[in-house]
C-alpha positions in Angstrom: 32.2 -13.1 -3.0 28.6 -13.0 -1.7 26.7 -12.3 -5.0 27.0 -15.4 -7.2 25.5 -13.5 -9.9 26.6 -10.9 -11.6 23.4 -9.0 -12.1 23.5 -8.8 -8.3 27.0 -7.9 -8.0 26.5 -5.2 -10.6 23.8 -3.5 -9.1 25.6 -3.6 -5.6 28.8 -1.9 -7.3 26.6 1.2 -8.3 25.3 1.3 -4.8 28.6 1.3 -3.3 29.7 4.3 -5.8 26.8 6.2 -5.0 27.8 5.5 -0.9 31.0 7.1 -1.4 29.8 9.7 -3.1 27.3 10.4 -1.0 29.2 10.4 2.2 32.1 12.6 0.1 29.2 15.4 0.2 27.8 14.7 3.3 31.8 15.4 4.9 31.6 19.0 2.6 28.1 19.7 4.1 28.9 18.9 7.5 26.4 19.6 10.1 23.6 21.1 7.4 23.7 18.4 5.8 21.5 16.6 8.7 18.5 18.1 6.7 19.5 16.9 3.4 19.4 13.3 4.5 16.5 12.1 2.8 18.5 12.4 -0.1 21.2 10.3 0.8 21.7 6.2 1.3 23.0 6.1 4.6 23.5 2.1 4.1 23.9 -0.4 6.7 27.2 -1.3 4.9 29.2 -4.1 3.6 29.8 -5.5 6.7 26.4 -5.6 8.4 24.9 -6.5 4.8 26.7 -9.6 4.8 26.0 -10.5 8.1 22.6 -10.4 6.7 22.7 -12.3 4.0 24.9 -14.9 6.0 21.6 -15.4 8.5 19.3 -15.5 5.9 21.1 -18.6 4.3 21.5 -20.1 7.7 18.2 -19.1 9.5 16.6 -20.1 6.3 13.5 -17.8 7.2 10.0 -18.3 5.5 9.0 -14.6 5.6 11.5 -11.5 6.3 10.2 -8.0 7.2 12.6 -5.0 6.6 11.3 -1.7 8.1 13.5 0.8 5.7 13.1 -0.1 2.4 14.8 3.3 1.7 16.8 3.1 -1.6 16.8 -0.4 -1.3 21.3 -1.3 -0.4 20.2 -4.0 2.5 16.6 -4.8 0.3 19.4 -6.3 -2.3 21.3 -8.2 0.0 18.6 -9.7 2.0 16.5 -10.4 -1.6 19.5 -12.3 -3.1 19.6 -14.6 0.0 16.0 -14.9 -0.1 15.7 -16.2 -3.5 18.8 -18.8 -3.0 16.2 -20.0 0.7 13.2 -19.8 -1.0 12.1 -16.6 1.4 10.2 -13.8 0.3 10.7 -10.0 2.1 8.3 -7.8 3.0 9.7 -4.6 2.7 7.5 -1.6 4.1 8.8 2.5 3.1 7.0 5.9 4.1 8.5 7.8 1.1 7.2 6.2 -2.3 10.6 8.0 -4.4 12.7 5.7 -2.3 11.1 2.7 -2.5 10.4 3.2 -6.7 14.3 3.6 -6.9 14.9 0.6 -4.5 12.2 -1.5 -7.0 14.0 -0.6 -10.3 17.5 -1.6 -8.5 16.2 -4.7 -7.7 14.7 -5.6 -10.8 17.7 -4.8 -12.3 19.7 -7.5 -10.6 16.6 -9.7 -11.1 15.2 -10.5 -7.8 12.3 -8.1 -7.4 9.8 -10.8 -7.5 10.5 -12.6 -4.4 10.2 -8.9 -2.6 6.3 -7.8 -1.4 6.6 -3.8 -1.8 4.3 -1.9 0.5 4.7 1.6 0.9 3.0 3.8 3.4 2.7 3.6 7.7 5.2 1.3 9.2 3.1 0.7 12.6 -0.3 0.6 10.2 1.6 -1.6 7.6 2.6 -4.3 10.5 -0.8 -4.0 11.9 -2.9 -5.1 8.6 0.3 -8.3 8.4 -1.0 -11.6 9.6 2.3 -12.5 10.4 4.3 -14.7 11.3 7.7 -12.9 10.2 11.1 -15.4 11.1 13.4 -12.2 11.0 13.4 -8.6 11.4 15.5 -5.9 10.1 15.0 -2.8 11.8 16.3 0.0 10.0 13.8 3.1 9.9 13.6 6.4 11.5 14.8 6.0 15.0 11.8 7.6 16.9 9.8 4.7 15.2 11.9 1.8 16.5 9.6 1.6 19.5 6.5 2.0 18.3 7.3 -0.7 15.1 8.7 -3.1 17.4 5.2 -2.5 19.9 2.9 -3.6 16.5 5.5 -6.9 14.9 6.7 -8.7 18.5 3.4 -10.5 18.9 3.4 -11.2 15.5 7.3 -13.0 15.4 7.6 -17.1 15.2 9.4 -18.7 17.9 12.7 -18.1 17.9 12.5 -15.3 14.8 15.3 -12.7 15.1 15.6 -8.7 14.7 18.4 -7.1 13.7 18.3 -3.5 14.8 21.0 -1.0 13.2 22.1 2.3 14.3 22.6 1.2 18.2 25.5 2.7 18.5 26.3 5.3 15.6 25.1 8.2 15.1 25.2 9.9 18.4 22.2 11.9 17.9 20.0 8.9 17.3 21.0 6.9 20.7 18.2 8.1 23.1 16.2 6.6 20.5 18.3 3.5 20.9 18.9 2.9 23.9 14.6 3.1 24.7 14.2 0.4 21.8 17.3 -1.7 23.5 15.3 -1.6 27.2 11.9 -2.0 25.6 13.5 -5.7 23.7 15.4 -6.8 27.3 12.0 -5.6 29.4 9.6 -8.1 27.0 11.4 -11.2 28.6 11.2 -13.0 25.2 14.3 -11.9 23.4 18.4 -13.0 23.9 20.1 -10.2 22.7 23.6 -9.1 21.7 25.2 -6.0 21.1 27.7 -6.3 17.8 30.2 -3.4 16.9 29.9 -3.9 13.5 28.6 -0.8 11.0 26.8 1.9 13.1 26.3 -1.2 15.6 23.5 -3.4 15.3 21.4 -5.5 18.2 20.4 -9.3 17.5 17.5 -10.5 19.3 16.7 -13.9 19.5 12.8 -14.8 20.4 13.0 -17.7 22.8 9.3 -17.8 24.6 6.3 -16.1 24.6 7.5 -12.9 27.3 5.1 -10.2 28.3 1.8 -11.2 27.0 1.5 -7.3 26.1 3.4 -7.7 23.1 
């Protein structure tokens, strides 16, 4: 079992229900219900959250920044594996609802406090951050991977890695993936691998400095 403690696992149990529910309606609403998606979870999943919590215990990062707070499913898992490090996450959300219903989940299962809630522009956000950030979770509206990963590059510690999801799933977001895939290979300062796991996420691995435009 990941969560050790049973606040944790509790809270992660209600997301779960509420993903299944969720995706129930979203199969009954079909293609309308692309328009309705602000009100759904739209998780990273099990899988991909605990292949975060898994590098968060063994990168052992000092500072994590997650761009997608949204209703908080991967805050919880990178937030329990935080506290266990000794890491705090920076979690930064455009919609203020999301983010106040990803807070009260999290203080729920009692690890709101190691989480730095900031709510507002993601590119603005990363701009006014002193950095360093040791890992990256990329997981926001796909036309802003680019543009996000443009304002926190130059701010990443050496060898720091960014986990981007949606790289392969869904089709209508892989323009937007495939720019942010050629933008990372292009900087010369990330190692990166594909993974088939959830809606497919990218691991990059900063290993020098790279274009000194980033």
């Amino acid at each position: 079992m990941i969560f050790a403690d049973p606040a944790v696992a509790a809270v992660m149990a209600d997301y779960a229900a509420r993903a299944d529910a969720d995706m129930a309606r979203m199969r009954e609403l079909g293609p309308a219900g692309y328009a309705l998606r602000d009100e759904f979870l739209l998780p990273v999943g099990a899988e991909v959250g605990a292949f975060l919590h898994a590098l968060v215990m063994g990168r052992r990062p000092a500072r994590i920044l997650e761009l997608g707070t949204s209703y908080g499913y991967s805050t919880l898992y990178l937030a329990d594996a935080a506290r266990a490090v000794g890491a705090q996450v920076v979690t930064m959300e455009l919609a203020d609802y999301k983010q106040a219903h990803a807070r009260a989940a999290l203080t729920r299962a009692g690890v709101a406090d190691v989480v730095d809630w900031r709510c507002g522009d993601a590119v603005a956000m990363i701009a006014a951050d002193d950095g360093p950030f040791d890992l990256v979770l990329l997981d926001i509206w796909k036309e802003l991977y680019l543009p996000c990963f443009q304002a926190f590059a130059p701010k990443l510690s050496e060898e720091a890695v960014v986990v981007a999801d949606n790289m392969i799933h869904p089709a209508i977001d892989r323009d937007h993936a495939r720019a942010y895939r050629a933008a990372v290979a292009a900087s010369g300062a990330f190692t990166s691998t594909l993974l088939p796991i959830g809606q497919g996420i990218e691991v990059s691995v900063k290993w020098s400095a790279g274009n000194p435009a980033l």
